[in-house]
PDB file with SEQRES, HELIX, SHEET and CRYST1 records, atoms N, CA, C and O in Angstrom:
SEQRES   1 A   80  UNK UNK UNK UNK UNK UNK UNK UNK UNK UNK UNK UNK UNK          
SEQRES   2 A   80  UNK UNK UNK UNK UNK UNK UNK UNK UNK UNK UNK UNK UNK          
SEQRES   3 A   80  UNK UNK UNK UNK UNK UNK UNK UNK UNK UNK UNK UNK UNK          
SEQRES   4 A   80  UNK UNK UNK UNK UNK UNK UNK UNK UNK UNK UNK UNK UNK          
SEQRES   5 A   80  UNK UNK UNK UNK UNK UNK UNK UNK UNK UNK UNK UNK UNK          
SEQRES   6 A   80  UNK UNK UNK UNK UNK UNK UNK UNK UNK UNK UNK UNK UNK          
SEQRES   7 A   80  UNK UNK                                                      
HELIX    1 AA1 UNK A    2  UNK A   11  1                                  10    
HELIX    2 AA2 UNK A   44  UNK A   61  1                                  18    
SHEET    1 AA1 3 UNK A  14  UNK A  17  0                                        
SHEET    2 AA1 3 UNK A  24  UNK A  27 -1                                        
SHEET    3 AA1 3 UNK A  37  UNK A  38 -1                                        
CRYST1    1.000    1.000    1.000  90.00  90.00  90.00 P 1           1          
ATOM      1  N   UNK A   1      30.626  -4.695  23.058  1.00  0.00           N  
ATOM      2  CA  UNK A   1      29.966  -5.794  22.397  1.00  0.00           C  
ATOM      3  C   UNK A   1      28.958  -5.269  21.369  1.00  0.00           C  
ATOM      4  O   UNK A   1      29.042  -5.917  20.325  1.00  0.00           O  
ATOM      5  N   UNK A   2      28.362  -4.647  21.344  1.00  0.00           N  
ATOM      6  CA  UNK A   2      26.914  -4.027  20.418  1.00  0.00           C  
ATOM      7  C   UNK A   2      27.758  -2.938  20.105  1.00  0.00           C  
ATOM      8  O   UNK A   2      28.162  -3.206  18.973  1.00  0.00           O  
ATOM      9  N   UNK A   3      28.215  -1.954  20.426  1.00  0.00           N  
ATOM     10  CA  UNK A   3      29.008  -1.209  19.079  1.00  0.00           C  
ATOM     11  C   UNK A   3      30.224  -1.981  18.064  1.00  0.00           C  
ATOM     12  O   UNK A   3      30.776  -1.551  17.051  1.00  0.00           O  
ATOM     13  N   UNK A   4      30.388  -3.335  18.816  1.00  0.00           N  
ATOM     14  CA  UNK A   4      31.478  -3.935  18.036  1.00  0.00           C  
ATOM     15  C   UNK A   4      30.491  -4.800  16.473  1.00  0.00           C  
ATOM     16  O   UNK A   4      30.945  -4.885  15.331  1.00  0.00           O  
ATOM     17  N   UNK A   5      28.939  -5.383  17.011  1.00  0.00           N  
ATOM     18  CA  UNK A   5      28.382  -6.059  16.312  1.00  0.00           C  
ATOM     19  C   UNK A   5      27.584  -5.012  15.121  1.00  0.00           C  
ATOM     20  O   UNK A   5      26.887  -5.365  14.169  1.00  0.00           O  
ATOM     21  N   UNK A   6      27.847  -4.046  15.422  1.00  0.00           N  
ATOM     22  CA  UNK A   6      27.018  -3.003  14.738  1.00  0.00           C  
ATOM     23  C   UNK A   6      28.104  -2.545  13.600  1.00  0.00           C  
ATOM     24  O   UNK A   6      27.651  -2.467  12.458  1.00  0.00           O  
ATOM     25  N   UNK A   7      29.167  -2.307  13.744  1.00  0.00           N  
ATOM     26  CA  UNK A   7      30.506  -2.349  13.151  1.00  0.00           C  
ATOM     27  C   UNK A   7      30.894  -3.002  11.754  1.00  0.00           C  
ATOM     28  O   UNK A   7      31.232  -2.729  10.602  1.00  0.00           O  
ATOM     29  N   UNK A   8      30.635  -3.989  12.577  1.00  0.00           N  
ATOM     30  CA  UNK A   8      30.372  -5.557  11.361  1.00  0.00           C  
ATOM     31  C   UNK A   8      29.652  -5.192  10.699  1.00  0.00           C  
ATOM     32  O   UNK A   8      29.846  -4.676   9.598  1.00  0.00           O  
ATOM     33  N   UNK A   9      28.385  -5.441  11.392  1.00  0.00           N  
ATOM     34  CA  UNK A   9      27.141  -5.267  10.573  1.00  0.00           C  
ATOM     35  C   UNK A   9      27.435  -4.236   9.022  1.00  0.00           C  
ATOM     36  O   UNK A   9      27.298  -4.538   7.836  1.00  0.00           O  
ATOM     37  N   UNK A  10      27.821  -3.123   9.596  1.00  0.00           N  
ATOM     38  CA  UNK A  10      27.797  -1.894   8.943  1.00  0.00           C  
ATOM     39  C   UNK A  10      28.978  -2.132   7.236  1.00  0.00           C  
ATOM     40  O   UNK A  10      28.833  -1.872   6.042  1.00  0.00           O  
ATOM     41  N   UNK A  11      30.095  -2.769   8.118  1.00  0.00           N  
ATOM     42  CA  UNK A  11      30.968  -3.502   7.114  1.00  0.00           C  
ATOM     43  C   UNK A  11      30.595  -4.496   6.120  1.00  0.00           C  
ATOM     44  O   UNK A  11      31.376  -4.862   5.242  1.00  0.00           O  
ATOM     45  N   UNK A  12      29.323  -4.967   6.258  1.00  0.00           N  
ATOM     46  CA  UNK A  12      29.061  -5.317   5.457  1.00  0.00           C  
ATOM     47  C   UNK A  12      27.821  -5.336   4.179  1.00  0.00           C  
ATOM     48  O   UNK A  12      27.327  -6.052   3.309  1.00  0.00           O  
ATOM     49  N   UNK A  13      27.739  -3.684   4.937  1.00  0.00           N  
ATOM     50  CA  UNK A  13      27.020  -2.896   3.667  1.00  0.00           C  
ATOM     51  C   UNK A  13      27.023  -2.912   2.450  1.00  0.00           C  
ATOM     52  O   UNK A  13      27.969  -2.454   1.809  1.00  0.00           O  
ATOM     53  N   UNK A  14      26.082  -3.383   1.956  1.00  0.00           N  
ATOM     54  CA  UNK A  14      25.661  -2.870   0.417  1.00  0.00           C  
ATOM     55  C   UNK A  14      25.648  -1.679   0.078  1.00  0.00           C  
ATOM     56  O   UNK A  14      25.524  -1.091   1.153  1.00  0.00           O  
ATOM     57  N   UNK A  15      25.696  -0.919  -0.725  1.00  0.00           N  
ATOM     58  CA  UNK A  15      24.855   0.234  -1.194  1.00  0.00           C  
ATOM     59  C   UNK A  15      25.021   0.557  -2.879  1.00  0.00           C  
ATOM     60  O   UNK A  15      26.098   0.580  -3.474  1.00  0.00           O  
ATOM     61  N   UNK A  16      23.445   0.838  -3.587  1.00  0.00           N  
ATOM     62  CA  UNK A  16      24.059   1.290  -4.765  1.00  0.00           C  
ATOM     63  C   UNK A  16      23.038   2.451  -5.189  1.00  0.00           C  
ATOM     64  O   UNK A  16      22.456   2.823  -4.170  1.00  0.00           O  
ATOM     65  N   UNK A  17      22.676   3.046  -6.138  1.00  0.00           N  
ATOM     66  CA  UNK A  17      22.749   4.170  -6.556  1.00  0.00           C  
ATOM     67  C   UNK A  17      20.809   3.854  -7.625  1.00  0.00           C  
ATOM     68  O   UNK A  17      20.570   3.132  -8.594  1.00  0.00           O  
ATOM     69  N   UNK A  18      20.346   4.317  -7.220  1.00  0.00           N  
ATOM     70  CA  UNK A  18      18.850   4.002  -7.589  1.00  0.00           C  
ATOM     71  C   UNK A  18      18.544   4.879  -8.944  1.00  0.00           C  
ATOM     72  O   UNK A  18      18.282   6.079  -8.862  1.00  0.00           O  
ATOM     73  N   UNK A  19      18.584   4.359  -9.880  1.00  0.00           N  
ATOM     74  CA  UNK A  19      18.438   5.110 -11.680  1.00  0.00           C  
ATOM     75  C   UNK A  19      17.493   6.405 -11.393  1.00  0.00           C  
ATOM     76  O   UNK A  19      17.894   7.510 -11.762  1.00  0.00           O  
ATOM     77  N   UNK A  20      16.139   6.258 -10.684  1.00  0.00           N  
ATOM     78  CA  UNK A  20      15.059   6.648 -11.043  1.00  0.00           C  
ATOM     79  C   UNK A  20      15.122   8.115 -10.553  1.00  0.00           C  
ATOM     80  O   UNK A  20      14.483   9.049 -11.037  1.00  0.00           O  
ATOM     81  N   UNK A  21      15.928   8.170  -9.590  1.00  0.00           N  
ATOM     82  CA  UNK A  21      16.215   9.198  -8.647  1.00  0.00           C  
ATOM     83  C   UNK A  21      17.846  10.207  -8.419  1.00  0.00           C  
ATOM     84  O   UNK A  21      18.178  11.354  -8.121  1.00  0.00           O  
ATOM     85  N   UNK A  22      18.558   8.735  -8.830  1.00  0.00           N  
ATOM     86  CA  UNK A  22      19.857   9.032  -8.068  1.00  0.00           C  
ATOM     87  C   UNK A  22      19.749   9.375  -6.799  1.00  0.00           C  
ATOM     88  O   UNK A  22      19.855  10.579  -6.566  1.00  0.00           O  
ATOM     89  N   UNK A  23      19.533   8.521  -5.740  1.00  0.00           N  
ATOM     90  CA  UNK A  23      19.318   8.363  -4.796  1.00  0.00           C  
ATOM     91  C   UNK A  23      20.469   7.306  -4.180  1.00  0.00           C  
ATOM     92  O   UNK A  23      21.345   6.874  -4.930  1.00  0.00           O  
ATOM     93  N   UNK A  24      20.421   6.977  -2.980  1.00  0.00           N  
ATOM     94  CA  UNK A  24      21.404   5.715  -2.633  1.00  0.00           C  
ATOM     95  C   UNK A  24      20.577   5.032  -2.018  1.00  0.00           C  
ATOM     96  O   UNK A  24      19.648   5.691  -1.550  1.00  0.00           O  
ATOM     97  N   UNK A  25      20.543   3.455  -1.749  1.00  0.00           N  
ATOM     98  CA  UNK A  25      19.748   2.757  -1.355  1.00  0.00           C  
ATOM     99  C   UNK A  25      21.077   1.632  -1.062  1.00  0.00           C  
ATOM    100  O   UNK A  25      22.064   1.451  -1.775  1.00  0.00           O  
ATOM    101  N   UNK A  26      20.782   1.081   0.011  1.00  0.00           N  
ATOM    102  CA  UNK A  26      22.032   0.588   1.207  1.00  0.00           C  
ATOM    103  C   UNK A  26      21.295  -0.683   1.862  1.00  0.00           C  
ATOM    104  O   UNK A  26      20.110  -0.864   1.584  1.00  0.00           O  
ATOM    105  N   UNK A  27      21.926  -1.515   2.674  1.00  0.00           N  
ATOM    106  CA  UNK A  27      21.330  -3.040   2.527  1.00  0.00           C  
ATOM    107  C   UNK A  27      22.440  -3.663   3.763  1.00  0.00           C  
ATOM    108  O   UNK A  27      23.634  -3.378   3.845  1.00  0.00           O  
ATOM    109  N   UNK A  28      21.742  -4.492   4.579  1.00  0.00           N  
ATOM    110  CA  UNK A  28      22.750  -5.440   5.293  1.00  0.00           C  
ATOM    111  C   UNK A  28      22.070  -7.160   4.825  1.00  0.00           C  
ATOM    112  O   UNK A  28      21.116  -7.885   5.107  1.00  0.00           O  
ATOM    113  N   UNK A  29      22.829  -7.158   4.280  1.00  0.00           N  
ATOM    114  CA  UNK A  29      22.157  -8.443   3.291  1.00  0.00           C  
ATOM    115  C   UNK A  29      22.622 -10.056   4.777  1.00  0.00           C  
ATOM    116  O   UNK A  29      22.427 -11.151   4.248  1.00  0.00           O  
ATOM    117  N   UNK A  30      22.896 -10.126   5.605  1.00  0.00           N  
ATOM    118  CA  UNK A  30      22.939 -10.307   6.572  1.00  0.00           C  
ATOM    119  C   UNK A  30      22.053 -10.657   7.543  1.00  0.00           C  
ATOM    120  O   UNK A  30      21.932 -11.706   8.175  1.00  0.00           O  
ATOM    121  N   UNK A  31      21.260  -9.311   7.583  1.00  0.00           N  
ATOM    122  CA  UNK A  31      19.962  -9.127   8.321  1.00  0.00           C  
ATOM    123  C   UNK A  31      19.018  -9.291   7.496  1.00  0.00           C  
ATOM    124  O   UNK A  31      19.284  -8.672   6.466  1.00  0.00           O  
ATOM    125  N   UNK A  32      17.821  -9.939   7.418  1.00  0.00           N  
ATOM    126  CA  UNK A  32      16.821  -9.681   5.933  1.00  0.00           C  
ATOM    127  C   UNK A  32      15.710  -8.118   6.735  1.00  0.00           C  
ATOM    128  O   UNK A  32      15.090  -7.989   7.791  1.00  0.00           O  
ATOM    129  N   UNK A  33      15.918  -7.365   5.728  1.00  0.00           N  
ATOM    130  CA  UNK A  33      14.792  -6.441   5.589  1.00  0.00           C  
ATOM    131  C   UNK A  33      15.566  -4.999   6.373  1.00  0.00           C  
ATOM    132  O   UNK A  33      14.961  -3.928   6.341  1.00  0.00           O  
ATOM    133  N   UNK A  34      16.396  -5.063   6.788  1.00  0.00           N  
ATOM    134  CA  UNK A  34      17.651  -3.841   7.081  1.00  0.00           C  
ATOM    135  C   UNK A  34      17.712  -3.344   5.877  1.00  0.00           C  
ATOM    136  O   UNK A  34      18.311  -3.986   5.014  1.00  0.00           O  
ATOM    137  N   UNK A  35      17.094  -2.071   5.556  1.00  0.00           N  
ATOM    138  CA  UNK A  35      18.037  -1.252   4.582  1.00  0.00           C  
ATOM    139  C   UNK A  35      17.268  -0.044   4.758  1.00  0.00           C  
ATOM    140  O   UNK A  35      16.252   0.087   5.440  1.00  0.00           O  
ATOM    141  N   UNK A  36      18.046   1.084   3.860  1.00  0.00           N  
ATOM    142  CA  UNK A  36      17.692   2.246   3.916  1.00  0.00           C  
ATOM    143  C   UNK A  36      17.648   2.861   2.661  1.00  0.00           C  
ATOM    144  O   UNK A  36      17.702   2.228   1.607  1.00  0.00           O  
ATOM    145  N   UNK A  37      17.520   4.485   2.771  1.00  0.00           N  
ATOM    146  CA  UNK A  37      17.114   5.430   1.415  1.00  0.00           C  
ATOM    147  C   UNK A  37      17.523   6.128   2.000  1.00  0.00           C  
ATOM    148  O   UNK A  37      17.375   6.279   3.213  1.00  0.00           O  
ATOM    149  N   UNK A  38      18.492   7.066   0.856  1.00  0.00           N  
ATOM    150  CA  UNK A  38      18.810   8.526   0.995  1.00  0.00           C  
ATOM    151  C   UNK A  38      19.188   9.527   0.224  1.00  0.00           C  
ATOM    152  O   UNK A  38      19.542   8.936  -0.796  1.00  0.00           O  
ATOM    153  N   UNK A  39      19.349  10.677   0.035  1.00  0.00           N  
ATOM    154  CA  UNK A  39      19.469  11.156  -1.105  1.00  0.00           C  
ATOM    155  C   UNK A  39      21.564  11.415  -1.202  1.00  0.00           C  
ATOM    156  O   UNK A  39      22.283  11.605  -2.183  1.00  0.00           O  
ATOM    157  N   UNK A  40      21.836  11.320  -0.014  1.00  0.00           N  
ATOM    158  CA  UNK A  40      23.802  10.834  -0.382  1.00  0.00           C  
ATOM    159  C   UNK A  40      24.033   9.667  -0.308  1.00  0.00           C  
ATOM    160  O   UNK A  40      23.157   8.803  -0.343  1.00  0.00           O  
ATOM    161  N   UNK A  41      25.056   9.484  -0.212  1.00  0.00           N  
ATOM    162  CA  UNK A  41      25.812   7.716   0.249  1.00  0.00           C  
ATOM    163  C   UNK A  41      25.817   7.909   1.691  1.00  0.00           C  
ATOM    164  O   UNK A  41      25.257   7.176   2.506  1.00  0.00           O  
ATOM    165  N   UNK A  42      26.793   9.417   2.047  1.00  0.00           N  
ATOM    166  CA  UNK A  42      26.597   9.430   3.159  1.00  0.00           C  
ATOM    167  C   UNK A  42      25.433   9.616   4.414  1.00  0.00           C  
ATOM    168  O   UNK A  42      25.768   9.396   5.577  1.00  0.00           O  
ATOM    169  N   UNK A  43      24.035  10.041   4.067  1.00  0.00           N  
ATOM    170  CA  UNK A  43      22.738  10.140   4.988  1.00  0.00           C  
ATOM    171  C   UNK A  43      22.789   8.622   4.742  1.00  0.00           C  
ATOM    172  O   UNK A  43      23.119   7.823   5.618  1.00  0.00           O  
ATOM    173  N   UNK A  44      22.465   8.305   3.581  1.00  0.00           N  
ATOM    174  CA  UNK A  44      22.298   6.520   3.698  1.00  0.00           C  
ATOM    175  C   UNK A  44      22.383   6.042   4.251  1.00  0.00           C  
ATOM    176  O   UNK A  44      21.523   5.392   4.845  1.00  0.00           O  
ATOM    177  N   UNK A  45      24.018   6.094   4.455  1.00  0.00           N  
ATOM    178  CA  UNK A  45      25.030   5.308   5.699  1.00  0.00           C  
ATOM    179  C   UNK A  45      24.833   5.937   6.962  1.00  0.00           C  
ATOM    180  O   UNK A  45      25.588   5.557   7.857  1.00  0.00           O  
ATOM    181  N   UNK A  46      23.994   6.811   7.239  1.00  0.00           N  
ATOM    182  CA  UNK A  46      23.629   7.080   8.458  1.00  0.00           C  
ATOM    183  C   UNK A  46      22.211   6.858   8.826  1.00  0.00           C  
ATOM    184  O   UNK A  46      21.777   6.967   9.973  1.00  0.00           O  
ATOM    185  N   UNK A  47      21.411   6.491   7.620  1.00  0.00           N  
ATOM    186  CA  UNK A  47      19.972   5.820   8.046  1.00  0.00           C  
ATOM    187  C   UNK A  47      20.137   4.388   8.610  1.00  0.00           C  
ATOM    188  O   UNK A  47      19.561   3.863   9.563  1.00  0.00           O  
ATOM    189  N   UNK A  48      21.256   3.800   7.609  1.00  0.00           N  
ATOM    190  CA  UNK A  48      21.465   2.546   7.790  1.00  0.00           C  
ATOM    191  C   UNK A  48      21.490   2.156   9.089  1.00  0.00           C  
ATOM    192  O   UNK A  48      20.689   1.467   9.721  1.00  0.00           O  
ATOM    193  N   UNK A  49      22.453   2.651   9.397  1.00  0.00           N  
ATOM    194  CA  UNK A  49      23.373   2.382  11.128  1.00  0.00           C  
ATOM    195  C   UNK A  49      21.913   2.588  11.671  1.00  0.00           C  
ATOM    196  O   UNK A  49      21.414   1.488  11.907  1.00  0.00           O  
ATOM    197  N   UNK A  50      20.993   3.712  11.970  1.00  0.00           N  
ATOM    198  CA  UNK A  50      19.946   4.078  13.129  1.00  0.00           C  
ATOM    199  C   UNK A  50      19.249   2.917  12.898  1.00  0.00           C  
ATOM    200  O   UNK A  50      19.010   2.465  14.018  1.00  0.00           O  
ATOM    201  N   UNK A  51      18.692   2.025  11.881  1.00  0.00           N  
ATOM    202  CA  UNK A  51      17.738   1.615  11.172  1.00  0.00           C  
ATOM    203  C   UNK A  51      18.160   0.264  12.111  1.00  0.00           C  
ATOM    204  O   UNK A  51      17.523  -0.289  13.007  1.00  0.00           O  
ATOM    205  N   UNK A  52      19.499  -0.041  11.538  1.00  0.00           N  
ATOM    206  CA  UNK A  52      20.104  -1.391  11.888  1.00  0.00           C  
ATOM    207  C   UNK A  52      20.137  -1.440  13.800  1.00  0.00           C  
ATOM    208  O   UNK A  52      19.993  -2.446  14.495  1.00  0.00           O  
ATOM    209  N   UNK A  53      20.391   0.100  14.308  1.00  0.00           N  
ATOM    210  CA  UNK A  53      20.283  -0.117  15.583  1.00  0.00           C  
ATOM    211  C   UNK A  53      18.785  -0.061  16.687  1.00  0.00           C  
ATOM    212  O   UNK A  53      18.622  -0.060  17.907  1.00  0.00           O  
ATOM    213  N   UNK A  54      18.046  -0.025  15.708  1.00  0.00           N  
ATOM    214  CA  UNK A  54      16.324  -0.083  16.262  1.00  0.00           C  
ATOM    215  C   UNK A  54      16.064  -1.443  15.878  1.00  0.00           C  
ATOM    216  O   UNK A  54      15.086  -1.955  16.424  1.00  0.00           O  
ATOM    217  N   UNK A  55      16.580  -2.002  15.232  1.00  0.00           N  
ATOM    218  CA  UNK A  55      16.360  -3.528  15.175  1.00  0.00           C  
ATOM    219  C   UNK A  55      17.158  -4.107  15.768  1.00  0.00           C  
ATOM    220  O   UNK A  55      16.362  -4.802  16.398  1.00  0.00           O  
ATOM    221  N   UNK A  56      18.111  -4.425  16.118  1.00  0.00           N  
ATOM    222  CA  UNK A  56      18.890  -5.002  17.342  1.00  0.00           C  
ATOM    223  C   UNK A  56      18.056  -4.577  18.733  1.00  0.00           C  
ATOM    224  O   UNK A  56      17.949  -5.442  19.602  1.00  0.00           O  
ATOM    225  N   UNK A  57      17.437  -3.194  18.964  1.00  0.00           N  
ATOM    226  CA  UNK A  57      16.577  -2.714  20.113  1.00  0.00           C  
ATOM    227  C   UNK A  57      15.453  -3.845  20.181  1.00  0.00           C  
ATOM    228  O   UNK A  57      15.318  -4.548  21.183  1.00  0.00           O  
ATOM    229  N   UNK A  58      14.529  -3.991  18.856  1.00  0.00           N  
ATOM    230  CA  UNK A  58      13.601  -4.642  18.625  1.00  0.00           C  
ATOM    231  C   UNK A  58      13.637  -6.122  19.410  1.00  0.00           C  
ATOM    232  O   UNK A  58      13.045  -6.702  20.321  1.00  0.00           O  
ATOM    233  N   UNK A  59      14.707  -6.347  18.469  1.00  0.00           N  
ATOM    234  CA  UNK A  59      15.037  -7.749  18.546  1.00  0.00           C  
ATOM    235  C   UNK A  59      15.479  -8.306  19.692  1.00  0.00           C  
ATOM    236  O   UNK A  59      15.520  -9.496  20.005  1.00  0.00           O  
ATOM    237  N   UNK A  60      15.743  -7.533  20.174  1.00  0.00           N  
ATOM    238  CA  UNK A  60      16.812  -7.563  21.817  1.00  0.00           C  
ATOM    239  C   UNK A  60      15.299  -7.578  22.796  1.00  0.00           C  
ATOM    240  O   UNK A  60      15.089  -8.474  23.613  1.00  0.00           O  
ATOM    241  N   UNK A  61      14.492  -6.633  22.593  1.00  0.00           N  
ATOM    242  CA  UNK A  61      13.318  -6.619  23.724  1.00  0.00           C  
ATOM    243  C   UNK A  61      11.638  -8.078  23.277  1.00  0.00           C  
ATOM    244  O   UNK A  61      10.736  -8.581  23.948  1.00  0.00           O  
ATOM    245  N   UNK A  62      12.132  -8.174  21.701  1.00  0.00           N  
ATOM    246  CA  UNK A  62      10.903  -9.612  21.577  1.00  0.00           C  
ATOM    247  C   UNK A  62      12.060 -10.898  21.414  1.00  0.00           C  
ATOM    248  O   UNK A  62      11.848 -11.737  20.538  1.00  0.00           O  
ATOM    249  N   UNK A  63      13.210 -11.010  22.235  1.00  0.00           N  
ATOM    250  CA  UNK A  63      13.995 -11.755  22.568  1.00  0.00           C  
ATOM    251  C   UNK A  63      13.475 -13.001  20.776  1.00  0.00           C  
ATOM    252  O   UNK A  63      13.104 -14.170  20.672  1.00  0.00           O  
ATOM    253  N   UNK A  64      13.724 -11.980  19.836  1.00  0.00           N  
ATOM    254  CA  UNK A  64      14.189 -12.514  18.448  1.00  0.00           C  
ATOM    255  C   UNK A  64      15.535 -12.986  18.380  1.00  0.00           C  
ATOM    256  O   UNK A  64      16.170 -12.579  19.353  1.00  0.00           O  
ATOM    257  N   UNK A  65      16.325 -13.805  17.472  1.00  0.00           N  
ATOM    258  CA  UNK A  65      17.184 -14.082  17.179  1.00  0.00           C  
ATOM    259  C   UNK A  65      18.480 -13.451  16.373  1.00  0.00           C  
ATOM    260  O   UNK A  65      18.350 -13.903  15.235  1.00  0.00           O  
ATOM    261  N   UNK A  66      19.186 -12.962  16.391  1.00  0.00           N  
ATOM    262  CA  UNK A  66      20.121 -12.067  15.922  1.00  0.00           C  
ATOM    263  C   UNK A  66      21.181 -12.584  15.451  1.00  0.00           C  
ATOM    264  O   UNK A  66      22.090 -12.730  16.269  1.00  0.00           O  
ATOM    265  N   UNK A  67      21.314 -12.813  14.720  1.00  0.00           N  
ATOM    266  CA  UNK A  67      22.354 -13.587  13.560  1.00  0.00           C  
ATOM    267  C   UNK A  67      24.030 -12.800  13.742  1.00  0.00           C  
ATOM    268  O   UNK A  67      24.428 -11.637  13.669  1.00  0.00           O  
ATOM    269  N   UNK A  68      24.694 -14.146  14.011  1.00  0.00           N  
ATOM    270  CA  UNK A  68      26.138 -13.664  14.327  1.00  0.00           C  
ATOM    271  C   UNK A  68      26.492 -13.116  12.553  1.00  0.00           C  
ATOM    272  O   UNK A  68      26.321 -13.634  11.450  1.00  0.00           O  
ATOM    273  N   UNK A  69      27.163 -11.565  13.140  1.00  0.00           N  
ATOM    274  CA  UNK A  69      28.002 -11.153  11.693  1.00  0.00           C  
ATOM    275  C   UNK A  69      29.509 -10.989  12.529  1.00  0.00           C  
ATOM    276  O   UNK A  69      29.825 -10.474  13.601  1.00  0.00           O  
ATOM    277  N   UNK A  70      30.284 -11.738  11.399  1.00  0.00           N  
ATOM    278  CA  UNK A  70      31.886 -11.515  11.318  1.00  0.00           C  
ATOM    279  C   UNK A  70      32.434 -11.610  12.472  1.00  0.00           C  
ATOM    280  O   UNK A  70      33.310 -10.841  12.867  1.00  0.00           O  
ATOM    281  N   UNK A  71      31.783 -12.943  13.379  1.00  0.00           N  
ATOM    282  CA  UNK A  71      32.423 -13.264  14.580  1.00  0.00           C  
ATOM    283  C   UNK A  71      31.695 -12.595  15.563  1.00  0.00           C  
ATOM    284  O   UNK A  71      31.886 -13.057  16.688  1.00  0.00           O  
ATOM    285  N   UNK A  72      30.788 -11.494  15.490  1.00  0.00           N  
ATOM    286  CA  UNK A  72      30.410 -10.705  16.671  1.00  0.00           C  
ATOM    287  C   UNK A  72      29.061 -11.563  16.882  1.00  0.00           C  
ATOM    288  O   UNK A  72      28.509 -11.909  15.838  1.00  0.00           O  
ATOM    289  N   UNK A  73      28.471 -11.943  18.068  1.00  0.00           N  
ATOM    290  CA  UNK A  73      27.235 -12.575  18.536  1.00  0.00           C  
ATOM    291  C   UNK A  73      26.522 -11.389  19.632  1.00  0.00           C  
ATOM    292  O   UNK A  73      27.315 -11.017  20.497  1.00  0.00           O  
ATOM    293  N   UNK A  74      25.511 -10.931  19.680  1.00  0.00           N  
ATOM    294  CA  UNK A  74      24.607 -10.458  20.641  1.00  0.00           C  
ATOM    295  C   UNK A  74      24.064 -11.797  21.674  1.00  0.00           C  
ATOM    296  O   UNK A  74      24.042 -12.915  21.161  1.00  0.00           O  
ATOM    297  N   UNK A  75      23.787 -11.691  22.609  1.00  0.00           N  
ATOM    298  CA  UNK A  75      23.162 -12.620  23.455  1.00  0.00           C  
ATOM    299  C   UNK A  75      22.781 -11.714  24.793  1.00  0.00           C  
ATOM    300  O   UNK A  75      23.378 -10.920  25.519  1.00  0.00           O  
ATOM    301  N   UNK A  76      21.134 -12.415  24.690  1.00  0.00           N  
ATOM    302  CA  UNK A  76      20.411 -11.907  25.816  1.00  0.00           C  
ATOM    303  C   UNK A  76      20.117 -12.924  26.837  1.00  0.00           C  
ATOM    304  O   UNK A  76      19.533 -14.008  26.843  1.00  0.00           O  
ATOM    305  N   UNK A  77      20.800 -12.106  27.798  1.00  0.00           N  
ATOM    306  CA  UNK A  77      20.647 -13.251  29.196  1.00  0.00           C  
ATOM    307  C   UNK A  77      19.053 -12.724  30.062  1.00  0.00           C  
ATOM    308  O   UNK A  77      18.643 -11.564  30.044  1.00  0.00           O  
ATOM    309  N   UNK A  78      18.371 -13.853  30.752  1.00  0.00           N  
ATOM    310  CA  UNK A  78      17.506 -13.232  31.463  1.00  0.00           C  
ATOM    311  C   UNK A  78      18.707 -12.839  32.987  1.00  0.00           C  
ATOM    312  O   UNK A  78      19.830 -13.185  33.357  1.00  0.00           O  
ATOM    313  N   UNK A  79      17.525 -11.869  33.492  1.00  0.00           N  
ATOM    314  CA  UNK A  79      17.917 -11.092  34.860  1.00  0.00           C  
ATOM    315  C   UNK A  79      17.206 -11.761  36.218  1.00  0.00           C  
ATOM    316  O   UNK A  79      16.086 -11.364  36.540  1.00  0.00           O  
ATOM    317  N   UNK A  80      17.890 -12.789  37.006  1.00  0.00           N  
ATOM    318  CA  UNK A  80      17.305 -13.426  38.203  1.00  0.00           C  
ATOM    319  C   UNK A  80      16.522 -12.500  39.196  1.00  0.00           C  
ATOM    320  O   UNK A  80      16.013 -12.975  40.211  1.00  0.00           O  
TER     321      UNK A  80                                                      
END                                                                             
């Protein structure tokens, strides 16, 4: 379930290429405020993913709301 929503997530990456630097700068336009910096496409795409998966952590423990991507839903049950 959470590597499947993370998946998505990831699929529906932005990323483009920053003038000032040539740098990559990457985006889950999805999530607001998910994104990352890097100096490849590929670190990018690997800030992204950690970035995107400390906020699902976040979000998961201040029982925030987590927005269904591409069919995948997170849901936190309480524990009796």
């Amino acid at each position: 379930m959470l590597t499947s929503y993370i998946r998505a997530a990831m699929h529906q990456a932005r990323y483009e290429i920053v003038e000032d630097d040539g740098s990559f700068c990457g985006e889950i336009p999805a999530i607001r405020g998910i994104w990352a910096n890097a100096k490849t496409l590929e670190a990018c795409r690997e800030e992204l993913e950690s970035v995107l998966e400390c906020w699902v952590l976040v979000s998961t423990a201040d029982h925030s709301p987590i927005p269904e991507i591409g069919g995948n839903r997170l849901e936190i049950r309480e524990v009796a």
